[in-house]
C-alpha positions in Angstrom: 63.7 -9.5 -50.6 61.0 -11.1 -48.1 60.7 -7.5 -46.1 59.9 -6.1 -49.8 57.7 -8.8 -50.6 55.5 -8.2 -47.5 55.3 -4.1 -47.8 54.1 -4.5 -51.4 51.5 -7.3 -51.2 49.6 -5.5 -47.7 49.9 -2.1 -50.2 48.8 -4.0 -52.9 45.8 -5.5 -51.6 44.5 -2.3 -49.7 44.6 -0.7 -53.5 42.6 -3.6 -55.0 39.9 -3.3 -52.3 39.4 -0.1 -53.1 39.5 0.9 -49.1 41.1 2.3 -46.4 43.5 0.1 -44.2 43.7 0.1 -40.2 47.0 1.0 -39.3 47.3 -1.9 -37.1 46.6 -4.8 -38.9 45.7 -4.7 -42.9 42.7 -6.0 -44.4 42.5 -8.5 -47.2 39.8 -8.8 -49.1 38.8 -9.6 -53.2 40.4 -7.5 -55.6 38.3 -4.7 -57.0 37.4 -5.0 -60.7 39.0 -1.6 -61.7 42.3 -0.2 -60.7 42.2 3.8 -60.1 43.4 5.9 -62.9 47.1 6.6 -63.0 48.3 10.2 -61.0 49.3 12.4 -64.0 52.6 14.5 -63.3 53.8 17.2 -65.5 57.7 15.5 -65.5 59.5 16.6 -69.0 60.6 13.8 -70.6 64.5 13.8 -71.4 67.6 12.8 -69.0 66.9 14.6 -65.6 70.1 13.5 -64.1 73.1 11.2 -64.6 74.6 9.4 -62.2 78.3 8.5 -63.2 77.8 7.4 -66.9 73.9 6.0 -66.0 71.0 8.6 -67.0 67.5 8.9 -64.8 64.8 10.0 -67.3 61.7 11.7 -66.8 60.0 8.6 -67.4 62.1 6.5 -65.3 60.9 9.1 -62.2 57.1 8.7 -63.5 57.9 5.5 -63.1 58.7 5.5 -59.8 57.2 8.0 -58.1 53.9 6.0 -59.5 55.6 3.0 -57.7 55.8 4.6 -54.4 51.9 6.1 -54.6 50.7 2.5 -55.0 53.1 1.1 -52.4 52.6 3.8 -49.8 48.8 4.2 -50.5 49.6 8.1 -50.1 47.4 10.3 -52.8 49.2 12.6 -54.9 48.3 16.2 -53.9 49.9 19.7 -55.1 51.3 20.1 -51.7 52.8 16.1 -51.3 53.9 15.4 -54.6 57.3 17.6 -54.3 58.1 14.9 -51.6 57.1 11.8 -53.6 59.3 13.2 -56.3 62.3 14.1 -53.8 61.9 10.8 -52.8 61.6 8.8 -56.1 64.8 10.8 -57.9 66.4 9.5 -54.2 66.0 6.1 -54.6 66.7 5.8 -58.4 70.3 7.1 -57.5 71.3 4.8 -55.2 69.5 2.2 -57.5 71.7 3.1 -59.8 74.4 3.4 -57.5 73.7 0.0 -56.9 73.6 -1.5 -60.1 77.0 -0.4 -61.0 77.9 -2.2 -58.0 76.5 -5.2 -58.7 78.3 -5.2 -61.8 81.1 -5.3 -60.3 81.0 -9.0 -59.4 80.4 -11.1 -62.2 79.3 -14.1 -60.3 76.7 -12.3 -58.8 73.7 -12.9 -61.6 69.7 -12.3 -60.5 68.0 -14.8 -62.7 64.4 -14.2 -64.5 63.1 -17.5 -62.2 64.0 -15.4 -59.4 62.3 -12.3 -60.1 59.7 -14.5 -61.0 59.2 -16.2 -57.8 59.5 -12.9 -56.0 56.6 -11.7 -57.7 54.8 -14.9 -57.0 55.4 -14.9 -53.6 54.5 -11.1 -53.2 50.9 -12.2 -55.1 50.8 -14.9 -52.7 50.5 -12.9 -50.0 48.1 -10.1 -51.8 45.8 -13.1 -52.6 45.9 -12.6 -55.8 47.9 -14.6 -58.8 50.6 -13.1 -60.6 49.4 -12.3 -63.6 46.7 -10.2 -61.7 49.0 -8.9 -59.5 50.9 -7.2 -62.7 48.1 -6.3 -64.5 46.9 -4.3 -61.7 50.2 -3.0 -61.4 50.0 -2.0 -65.3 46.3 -0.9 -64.7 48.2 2.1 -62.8 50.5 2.5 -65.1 53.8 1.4 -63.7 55.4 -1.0 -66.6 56.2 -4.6 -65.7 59.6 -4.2 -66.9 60.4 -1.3 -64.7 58.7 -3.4 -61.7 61.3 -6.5 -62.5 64.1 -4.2 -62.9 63.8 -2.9 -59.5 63.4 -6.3 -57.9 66.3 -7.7 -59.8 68.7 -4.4 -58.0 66.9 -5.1 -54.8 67.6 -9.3 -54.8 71.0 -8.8 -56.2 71.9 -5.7 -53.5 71.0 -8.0 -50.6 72.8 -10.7 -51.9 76.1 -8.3 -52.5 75.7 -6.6 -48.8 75.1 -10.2 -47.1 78.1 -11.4 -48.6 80.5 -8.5 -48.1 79.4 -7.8 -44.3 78.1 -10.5 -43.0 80.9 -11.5 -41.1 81.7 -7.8 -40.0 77.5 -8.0 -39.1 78.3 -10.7 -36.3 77.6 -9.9 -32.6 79.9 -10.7 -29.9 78.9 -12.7 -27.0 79.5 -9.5 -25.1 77.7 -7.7 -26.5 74.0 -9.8 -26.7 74.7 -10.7 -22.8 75.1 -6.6 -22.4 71.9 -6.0 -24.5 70.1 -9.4 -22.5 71.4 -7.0 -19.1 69.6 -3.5 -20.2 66.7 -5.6 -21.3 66.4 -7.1 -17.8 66.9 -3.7 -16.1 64.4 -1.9 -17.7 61.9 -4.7 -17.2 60.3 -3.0 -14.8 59.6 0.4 -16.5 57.0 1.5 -18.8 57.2 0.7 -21.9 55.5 1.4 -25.6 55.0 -0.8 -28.7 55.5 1.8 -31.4 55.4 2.6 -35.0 57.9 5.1 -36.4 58.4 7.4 -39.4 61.7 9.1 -39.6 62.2 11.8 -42.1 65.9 12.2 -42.4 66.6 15.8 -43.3 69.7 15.7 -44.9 68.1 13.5 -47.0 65.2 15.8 -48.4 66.6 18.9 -48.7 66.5 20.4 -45.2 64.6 20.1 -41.9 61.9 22.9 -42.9 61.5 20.2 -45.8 61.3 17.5 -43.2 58.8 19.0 -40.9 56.2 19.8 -43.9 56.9 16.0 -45.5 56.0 14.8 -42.3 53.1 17.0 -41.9 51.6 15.8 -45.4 52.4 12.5 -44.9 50.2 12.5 -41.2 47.7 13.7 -43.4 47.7 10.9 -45.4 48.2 8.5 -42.3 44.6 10.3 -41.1 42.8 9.9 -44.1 43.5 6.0 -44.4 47.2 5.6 -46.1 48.5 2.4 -44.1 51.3 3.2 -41.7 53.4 0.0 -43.1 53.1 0.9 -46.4 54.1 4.8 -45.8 57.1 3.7 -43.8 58.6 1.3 -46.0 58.2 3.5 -48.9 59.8 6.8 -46.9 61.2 6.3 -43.5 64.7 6.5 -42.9 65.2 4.6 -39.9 66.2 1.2 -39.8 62.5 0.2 -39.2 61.7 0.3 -42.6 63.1 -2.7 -43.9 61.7 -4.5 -40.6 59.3 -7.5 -40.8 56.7 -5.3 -40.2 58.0 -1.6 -41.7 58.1 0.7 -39.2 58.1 -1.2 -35.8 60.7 -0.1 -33.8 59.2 -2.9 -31.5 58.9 -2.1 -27.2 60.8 1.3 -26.5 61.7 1.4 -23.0 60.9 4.6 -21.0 63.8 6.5 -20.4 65.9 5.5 -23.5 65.0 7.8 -26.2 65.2 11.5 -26.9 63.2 14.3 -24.4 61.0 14.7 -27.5 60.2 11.7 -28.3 59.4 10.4 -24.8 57.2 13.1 -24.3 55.2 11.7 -26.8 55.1 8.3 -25.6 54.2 9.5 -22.5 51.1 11.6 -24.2 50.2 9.1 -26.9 46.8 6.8 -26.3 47.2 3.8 -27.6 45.9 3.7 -31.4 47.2 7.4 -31.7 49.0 9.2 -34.5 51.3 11.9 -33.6 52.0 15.1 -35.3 55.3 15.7 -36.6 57.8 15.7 -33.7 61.5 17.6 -34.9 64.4 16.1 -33.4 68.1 16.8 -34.4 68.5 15.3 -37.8 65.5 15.3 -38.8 61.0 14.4 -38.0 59.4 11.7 -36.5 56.3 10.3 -36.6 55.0 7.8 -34.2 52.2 5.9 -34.1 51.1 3.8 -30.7 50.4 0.6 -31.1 49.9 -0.3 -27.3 51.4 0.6 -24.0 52.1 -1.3 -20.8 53.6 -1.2 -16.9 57.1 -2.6 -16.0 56.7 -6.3 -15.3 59.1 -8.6 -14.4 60.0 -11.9 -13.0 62.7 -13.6 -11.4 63.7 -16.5 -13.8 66.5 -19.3 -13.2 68.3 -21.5 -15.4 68.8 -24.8 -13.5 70.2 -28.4 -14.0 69.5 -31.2 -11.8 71.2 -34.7 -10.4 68.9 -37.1 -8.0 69.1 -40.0 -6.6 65.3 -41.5 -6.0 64.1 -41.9 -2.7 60.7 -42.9 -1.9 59.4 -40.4 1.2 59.2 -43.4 3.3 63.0 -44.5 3.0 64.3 -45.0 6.1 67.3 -43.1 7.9 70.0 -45.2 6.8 68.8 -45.0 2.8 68.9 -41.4 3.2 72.5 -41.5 4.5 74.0 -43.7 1.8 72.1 -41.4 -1.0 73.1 -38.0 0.8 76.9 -39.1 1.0 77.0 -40.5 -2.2 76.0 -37.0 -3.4 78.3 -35.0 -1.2 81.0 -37.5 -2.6 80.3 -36.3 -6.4 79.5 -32.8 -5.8 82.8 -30.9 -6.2 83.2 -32.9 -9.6 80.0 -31.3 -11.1 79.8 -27.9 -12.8 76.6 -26.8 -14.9 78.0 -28.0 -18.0 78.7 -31.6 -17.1 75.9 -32.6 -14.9 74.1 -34.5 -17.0 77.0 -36.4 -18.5 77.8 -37.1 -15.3 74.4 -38.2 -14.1 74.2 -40.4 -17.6 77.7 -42.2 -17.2 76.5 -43.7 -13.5 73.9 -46.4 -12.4 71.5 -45.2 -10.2 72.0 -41.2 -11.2 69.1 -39.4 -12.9 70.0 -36.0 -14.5 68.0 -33.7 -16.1 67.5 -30.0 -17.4 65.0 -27.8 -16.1 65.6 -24.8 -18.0 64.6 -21.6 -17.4 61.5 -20.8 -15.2 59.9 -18.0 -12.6 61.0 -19.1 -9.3 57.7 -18.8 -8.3 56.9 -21.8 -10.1 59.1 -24.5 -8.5 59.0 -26.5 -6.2 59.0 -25.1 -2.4 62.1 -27.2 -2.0 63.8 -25.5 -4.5 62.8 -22.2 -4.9 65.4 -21.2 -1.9 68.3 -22.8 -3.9 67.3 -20.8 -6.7 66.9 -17.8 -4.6 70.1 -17.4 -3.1 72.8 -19.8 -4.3 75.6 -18.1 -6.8 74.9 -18.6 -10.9 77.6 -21.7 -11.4 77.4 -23.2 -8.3 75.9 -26.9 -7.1 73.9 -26.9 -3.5 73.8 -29.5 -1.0 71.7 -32.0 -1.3 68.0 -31.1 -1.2 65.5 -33.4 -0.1 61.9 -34.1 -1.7 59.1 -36.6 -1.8 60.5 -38.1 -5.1 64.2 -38.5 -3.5 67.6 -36.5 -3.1 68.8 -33.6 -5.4 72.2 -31.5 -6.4 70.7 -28.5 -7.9 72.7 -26.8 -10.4 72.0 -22.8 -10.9 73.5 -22.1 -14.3 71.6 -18.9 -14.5 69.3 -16.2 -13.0 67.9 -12.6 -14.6 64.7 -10.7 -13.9 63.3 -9.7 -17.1 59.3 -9.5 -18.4 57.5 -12.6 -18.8 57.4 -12.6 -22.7 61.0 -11.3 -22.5 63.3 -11.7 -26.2 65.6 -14.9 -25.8 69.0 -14.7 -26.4 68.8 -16.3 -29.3 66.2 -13.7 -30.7 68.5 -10.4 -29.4 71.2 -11.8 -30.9 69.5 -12.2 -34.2 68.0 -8.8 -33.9 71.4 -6.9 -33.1 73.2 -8.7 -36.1 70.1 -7.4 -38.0 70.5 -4.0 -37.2 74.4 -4.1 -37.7 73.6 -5.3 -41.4 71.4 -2.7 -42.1 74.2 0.6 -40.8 76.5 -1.4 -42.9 74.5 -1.2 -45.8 73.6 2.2 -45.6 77.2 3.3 -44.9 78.0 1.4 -48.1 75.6 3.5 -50.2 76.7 6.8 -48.9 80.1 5.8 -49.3 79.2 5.2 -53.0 77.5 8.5 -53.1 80.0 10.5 -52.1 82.3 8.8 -54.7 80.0 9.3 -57.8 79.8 11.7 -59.9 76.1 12.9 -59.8 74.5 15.7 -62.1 70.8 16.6 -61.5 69.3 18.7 -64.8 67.2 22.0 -64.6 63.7 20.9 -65.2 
């Protein structure tokens, strides 16, 4: 629930300030002292759709299409509002569709103290306490009870897809040292910090219904809607349940679609851009900066010395070098410092992972051209002798992702296709009537 959370306090606060928001960074400021009047829409009351033996109401889609306006920032127009309610009667389906799920598993049980600490949190971060933040919410008039409902399907639908495909989310080692390999490659291209809206067409009724969403919704963008908030509320990509909804993070040049690229390649930093169709559906994109392929050389390397002041004599440097060459075939990257540890007169340490511009002159030719794996003869410095061990070498951008972080990130995105498979897959097994309205 924490990428929830976030959306829905920046969307929050930008409503109780009564301003516009920079798409690049949200304000916060004191809430206003009156909330704007709720949108009216002219949604009959009655069931306007059933989704196996659940019904959707007219209020319940009042309900939630007011949800989205004050999430998304996005004001209700004649032309947008067929989209906001496309997109509401969307996700009260497969929130239904969850439910039932959830119900499924009788150990699975969202407390009231957690709803209630969501909602504290997400005030938290709007500045705000939250019995304000409610009230404001009821000031719009979307009903506390249908704002805990939701929260409860969202906690408890995490909860269910983290437990079923977690496991099946792992990444193998392959795979993040294959991801850490294109990363390095491309270090040296242009590349773009973007934002991204992806209207899915299947999903709203058909590309021409894509194209003019995504034309409203840039007009929105223009006049002051915040690009987080409208992409967490109606993107399709996997983006939108990012930290930050909507940041596809740095795009590499080459590795997108013709249309898209062209784009980058147009976009000044801080621009919008107009709907761009792709197969499948629209994108927007929104620049957040732009910058040239850097990239460095950088080693990963382990070390065992003897110490040598610079004015031992010949015969000191002897004993040290051949006591060296003696334990060199022995040593391998990952028990050099054991080694080092389990003998008098041994120091061993790790130097981790630098620019081989930065070491020493001594060792930056060792790093330079010995084999990843391998221990070098004996190198001499002021401070003494020295095996080095190179355990690793890539070229990649200074501020390059660590493994660590890719491996994080690709797990990440293998959650999210899992979920999303799992909804369609309930989908298509429901039984799903819409009403005439």
């Amino acid at each position: 629930m924490r990428k929830f959370r976030c959306s829905t306090a920046v969307a929050l606060v930008a409503l109780m300030a009564g301003s516009a928001v920079a798409q690049t960074a949200p304000a916060t400021s004191a809430p206003a002292a009156q909330a704007a009047p709720a949108p009216q829409f002219q949604i009959a009351d009655g069931v306007i759709a059933s989704v196996n033996d659940d019904i959707i109401t007219g209020f319940d889609l009042r309900q939630r299409m007011l949800m989205i306006i004050a999430m998304s920032q996005v004001q209700p127009t004649e032309e947008n509002l067929p989209a906001i309610q496309q997109q509401a009667l969307t996700a009260l389906i497969e929130e239904r569709l969850q439910v039932q799920e959830i119900a499924k598993y009788e150990t699975l049980k969202i407390t009231d103290d957690e709803v209630n600490e969501e909602i504290a949190a997400m005030a938290q971060q709007a500045g705000v306490s939250p019995d304000q933040y409610v009230a404001f919410l009821e000031q719009g008039g979307i009903r506390p009870t249908n704002l805990r409902e939701q929260l409860r399907t969202e906690i408890g639908w995490r909860a269910l897809v983290g437990g079923r495909f977690n496991s099946r989310a792992q990444v193998s080692r392959a795979a993040v040292e294959q991801a850490m390999r294109q990363l390095n490659e491309a270090a040296s291209k242009p590349q773009y910090l973007v934002g991204e809206i992806y209207i899915e067409a299947a999903r709203v009724g058909g590309m021409q219904a894509a194209v003019d969403g995504a034309g409203q919704l840039v007009a929105q963008l223009q006049q002051g809607a915040p690009f987080q908030a409208v992409a967490r509320q109606f993107s399709a990509a996997p983006s939108a349940g990012a930290r930050i909804p909507g940041d596809a993070g740095w795009i590499v040049q080459g590795t997108v679609q013709p249309a898209l690229q062209q784009a980058f390649d147009a976009l000044q930093v801080g621009q919008l851009s107009q709907p761009i169709p792709v197969e499948g559906g629209v994108y927007i994109i929104y620049m957040r900066d732009k910058r040239q392929g850097a990239s460095t050389n950088l080693v990963q390397m382990k070390q065992v010395m003897v110490q040598l002041p610079e004015t031992a004599d010949d015969a000191a440097v002897r004993a040290a070098t051949a006591r060296l060459e003696a334990i060199r075939p022995q040593l391998t990257c990952d028990n050099m410092l054991q080694r080092s540890s389990s003998e008098a007169g041994l120091l061993g340490s790790d130097l981790g992972e630098t620019d081989v511009a930065n070491l020493a002159p001594q060792f930056q030719q060792v790093a330079q051209s010995a084999q990843p794996g391998t221990i070098s003869q004996p190198v001499r410095t002021p401070l003494g002798l020295h095996l080095l061990g190179v355990c690793g070498r890539r070229s990649g951008a200074p501020d390059a992702p660590t493994q660590q972080q890719v491996q994080a990130r690709l797990q990440n995105q293998n959650l999210a296709n899992l979920a999303r498979r799992y909804i369609r897959d309930l989908r298509a097994d429901a039984l799903i009537e819409l009403k005439q309205q």
